[in-house]
MIDOSE-1310 file (N, C-alpha, C; in nm, 2 decimals, decimal comma, always signed):
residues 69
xxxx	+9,81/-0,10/-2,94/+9,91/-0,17/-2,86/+9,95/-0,09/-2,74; +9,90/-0,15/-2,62/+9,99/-0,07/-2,51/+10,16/-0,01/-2,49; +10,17/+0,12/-2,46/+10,27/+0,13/-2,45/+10,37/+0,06/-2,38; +10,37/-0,03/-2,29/+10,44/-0,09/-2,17/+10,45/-0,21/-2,28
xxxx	+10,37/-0,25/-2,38/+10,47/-0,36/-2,48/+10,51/-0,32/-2,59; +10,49/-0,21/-2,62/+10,58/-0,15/-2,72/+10,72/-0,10/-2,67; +10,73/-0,06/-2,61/+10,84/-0,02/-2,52/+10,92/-0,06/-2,34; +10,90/-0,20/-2,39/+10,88/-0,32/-2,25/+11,04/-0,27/-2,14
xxxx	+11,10/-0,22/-2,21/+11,26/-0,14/-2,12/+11,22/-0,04/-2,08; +11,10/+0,00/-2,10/+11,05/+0,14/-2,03/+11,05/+0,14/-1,88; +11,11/+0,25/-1,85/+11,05/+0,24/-1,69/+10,91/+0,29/-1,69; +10,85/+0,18/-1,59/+10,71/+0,18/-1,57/+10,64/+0,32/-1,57
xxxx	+10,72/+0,37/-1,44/+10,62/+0,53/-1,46/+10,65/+0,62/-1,54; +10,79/+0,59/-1,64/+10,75/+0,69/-1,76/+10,65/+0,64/-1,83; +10,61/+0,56/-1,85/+10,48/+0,51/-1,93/+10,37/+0,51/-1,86; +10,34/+0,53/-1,74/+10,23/+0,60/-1,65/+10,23/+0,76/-1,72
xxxx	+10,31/+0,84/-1,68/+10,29/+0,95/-1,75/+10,30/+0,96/-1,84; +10,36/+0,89/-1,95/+10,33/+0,91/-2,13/+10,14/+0,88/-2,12; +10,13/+0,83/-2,08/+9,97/+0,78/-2,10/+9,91/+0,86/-2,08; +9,95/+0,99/-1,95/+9,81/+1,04/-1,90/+9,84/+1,20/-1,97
xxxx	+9,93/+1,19/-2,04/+10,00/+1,31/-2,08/+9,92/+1,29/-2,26; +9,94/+1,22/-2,29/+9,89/+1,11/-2,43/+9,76/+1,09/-2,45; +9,65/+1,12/-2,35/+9,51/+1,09/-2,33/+9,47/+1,20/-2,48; +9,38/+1,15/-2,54/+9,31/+1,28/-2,67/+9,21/+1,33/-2,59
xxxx	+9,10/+1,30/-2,50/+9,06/+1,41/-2,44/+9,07/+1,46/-2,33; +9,09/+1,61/-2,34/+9,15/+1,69/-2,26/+9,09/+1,68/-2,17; +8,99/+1,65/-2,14/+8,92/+1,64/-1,97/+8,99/+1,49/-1,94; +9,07/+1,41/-1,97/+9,11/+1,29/-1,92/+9,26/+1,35/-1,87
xxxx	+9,32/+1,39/-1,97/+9,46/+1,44/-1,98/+9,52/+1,49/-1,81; +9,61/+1,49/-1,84/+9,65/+1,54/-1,69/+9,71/+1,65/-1,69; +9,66/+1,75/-1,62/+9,74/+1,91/-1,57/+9,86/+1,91/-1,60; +9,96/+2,06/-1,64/+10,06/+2,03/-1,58/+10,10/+2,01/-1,45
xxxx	+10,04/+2,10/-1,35/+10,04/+2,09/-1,16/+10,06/+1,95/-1,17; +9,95/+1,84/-1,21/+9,98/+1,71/-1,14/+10,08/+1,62/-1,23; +10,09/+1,66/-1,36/+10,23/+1,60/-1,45/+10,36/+1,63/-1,35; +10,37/+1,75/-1,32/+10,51/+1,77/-1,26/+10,48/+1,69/-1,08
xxxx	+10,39/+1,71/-1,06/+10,38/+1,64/-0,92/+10,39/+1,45/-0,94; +10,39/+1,40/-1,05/+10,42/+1,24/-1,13/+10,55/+1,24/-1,05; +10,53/+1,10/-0,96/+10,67/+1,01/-0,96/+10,75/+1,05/-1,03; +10,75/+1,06/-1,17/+10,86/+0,96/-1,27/+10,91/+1,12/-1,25
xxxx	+10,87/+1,28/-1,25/+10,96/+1,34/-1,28/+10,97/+1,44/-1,14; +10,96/+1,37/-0,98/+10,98/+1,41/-0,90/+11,13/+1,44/-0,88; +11,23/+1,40/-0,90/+11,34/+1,49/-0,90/+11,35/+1,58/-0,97; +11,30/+1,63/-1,10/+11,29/+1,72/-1,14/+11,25/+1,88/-1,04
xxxx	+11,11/+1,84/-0,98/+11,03/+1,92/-0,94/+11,07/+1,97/-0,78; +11,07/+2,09/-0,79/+11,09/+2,21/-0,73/+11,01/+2,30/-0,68; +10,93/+2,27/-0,61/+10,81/+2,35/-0,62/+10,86/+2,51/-0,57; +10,97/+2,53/-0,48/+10,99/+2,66/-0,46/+11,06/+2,74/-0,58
xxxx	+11,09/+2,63/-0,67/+11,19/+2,66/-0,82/+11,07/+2,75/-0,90; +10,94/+2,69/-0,90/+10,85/+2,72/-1,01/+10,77/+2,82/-0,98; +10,79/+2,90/-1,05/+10,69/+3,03/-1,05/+10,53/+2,99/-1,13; +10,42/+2,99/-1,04/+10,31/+3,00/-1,13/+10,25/+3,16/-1,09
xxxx	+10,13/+3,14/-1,16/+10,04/+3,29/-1,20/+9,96/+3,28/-1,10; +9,90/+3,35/-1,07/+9,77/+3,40/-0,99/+9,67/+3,40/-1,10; +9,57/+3,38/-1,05/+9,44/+3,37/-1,14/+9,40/+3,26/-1,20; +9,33/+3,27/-1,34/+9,29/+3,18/-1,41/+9,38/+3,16/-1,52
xxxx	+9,36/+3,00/-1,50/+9,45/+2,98/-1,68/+9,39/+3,01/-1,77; +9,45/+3,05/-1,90/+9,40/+3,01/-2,02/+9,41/+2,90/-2,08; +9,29/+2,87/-2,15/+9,26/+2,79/-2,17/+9,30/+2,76/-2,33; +9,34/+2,65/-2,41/+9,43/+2,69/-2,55/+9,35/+2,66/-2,64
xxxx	+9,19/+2,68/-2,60/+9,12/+2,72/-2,70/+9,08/+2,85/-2,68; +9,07/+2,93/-2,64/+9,06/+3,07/-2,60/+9,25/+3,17/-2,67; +9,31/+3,08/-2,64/+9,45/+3,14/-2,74/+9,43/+3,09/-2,85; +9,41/+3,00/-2,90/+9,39/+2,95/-3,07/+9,25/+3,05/-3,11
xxxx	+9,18/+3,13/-3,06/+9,04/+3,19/-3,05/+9,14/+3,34/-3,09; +9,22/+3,35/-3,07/+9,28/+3,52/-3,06/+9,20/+3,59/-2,98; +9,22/+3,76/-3,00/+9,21/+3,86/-2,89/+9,04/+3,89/-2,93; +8,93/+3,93/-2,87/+8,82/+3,92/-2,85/+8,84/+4,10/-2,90
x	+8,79/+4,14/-3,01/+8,78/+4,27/-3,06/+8,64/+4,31/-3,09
């Protein structure tokens, strides 16, 4: 059952992002970068508020993997 009739009082684009946040595979899923760049939670976002890393992510199968000994 689609979310948008399970929860028909939903505002629309929170259920745009419950979906793409909701996707089971992770190559569909959406980043955090573009979850926080989402309509629905643009007042939230701050982009001079948020501190990101330099480099490469890790990836949370490489953490669920532990330390390479």
């Amino acid at each position: 059952m689609p979310f948008a009739q399970k929860f028909p009082d939903a505002d629309p684009l929170a259920i745009d992002l419950l979906e793409k946040m909701l996707q089971f595979d992770p190559r569909k899923r959406i980043d955090v970068n573009d979850a926080l760049k989402h309509p629905w939670l643009a007042q939230l976002h701050d982009e001079a508020a948020e501190p990101s890393a330099n480099g490469e992510a890790v990836s949370s199968q490489a953490v669920l993997a532990g330390p390479l000994d």
